[in-house]
N, C-alpha and C positions, 0 to 999 in steps of 0.2 A: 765386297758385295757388288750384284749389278743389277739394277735395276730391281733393288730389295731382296732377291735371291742369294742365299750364302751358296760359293762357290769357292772351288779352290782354285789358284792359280799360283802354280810352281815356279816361272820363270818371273826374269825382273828383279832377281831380291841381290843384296848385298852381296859381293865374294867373301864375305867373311861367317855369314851365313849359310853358305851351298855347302858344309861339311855336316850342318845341322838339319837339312831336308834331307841329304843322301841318306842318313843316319836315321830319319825318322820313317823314309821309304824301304827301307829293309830291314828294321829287329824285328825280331819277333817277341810274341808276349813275352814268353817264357823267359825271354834277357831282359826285362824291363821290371817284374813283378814274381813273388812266386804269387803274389793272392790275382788268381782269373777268375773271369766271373762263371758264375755256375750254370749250368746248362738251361735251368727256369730260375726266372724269378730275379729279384734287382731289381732297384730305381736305376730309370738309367739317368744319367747327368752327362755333365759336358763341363771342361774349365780352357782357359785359353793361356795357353803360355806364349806370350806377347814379348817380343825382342822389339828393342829402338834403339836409337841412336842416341843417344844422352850425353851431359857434357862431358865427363866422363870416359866418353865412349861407347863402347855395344852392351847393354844394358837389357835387364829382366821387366815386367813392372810384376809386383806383388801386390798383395792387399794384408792387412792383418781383421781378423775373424772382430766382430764386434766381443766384449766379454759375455754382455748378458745372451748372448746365443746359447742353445742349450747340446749342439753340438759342434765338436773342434773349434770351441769359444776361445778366443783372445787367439788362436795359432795363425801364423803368417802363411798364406797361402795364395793360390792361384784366385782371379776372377771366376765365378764359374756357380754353378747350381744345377737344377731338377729340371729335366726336361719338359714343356709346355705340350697339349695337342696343337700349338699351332705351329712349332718346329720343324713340327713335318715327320718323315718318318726316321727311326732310332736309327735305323740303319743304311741309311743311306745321308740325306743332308742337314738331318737333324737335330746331330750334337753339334756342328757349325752355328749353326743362328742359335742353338741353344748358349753356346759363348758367348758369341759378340753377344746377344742379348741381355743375359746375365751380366756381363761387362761395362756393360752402359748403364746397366741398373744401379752397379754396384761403386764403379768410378765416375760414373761421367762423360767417359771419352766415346767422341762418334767413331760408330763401326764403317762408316764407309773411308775412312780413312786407310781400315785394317785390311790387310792382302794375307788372307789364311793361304798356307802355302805349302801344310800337309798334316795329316792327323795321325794320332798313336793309335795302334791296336787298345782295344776296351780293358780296362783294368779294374780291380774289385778292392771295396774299402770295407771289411768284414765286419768295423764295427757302427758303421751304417747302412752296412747292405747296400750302398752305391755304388752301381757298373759305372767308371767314370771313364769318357773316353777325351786323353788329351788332344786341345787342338792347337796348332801352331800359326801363330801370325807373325808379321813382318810390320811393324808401323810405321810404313808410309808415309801418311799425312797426319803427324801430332796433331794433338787437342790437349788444354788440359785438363787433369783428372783432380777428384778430388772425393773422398766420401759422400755418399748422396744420401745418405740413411744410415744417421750414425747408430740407430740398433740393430745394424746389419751388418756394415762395413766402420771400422775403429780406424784406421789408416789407410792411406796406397802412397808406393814408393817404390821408387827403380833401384833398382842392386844391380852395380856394372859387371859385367860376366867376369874383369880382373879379380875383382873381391871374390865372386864365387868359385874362383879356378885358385886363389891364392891355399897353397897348401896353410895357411897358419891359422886362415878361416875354417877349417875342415876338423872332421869329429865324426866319430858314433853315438850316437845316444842312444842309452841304457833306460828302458819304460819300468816300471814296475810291472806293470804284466807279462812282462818278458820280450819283448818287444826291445831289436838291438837294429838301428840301423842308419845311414848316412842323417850327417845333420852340419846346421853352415851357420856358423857366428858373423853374420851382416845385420849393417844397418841400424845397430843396437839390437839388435834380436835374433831369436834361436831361430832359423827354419829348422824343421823336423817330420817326422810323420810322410804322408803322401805324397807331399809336394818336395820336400827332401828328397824322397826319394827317386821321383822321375826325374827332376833337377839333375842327380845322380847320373843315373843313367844316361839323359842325353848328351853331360858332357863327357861321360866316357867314352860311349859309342860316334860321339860326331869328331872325337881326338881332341876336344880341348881342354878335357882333363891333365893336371901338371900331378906326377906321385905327391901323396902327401903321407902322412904318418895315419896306417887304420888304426894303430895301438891307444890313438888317443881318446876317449872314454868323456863322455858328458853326460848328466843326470838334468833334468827338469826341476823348475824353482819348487819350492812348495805350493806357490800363485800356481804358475802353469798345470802344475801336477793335478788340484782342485780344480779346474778348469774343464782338465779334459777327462775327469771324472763324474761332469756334472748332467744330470739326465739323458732326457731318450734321445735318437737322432731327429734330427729337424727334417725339414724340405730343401735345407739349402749342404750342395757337396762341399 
């Protein structure tokens, strides 16, 4: 950010990250999602997919969903939520401050630390009707995080991109709605759903996907399964 303006700023960042801009400056929707958003209509949102440097190494941060939310309750996902009118406008700088914003809300951590450094084309979540456009940071200058609002946000924790790139981490998950698609045993926890699935995709397309086994098959606990069963969609992506 500069001088409270969300802005992007592509250079600067890690060499171990310039395979993960290049990658997010050229897919197109259509390789990242088959659900696009529809011509009207959609919340639009915003979530931040935040890379640092952890001890570890080059690391994600995630959040997990508080449970009593009444949409994608208890699932491990991006920072991120419903655009504000003070965002500014959707299409332009908008889902920017609408991360870092949501971000701070939701962990803690200052956004002026965060150097956003390129965003996804807009993507559609069907069973909230949210156009969610991912945005990518680079962190900079740590802070730490921590839940701010434990009936919003249940955890936050970094997953080192090793663990995520480890083929033994790696799965499909099988929904009962019919719903088949990437999903990653970190952290003691399933990622699955949206955030699985762009997760996905960036590290295919940036190359630092290792082959793993697609044939491998995972189901949702009974917990999880009631979960994401559980009423209408919220305000928050």
């Amino acid at each position: 950010m500069t001088g409270g303006v969300a802005v992007v700023e592509r250079d600067g960042l890690p060499e171990w990250l310039l395979p993960v801009r290049a990658a997010a400056e050229t897919v197109l929707p259509e390789q990242l999602s088959r659900f696009l958003p529809p011509a009207e209509g959609g919340r639009r949102s915003a979530v931040l997919m935040l890379f640092g440097e952890g001890p570890a190494g080059p690391d994600l941060l995630l959040i997990e969903r508080a449970r009593s939310l009444r949409s994608h309750a208890g699932q491990p996902s991006f920072p991120g939520g419903a655009l504000d009118p003070e965002d500014g406008d959707p299409e332009g700088a908008g889902p920017v401050a609408a991360a870092l914003r949501e971000a701070e809300e939701e962990t803690g951590l200052d956004p002026t630390g965060v150097q956003v450094f390129a965003t996804l084309p807009s993507l559609y979540i069907p069973v909230s009707e949210f156009v969610v456009t991912p945005v990518l940071g680079w962190w900079r200058r740590e802070t730490p995080v921590a839940p701010v609002d434990l009936a919003e946000t249940g955890a936050v924790f970094r997953v080192p991109l090793a663990e995520l790139t480890d083929p033994a981490n790696r799965a499909r998950l099988k929904h009962p709605s019919g719903f088949v698609g990437p999903a990653f045993e970190v952290a003691g926890r399933l990622v699955w759903g949206f955030t699985a699935g762009v997760i996905d995709r960036v590290l295919h397309y940036s190359g630092l996907e290792r082959p793993w086994d697609t044939s491998r098959t995972l189901s949702l606990s009974e917990e999880a399964l009631g979960l994401s069963y559980r009423g209408a969609p919220s305000a928050k992506a």
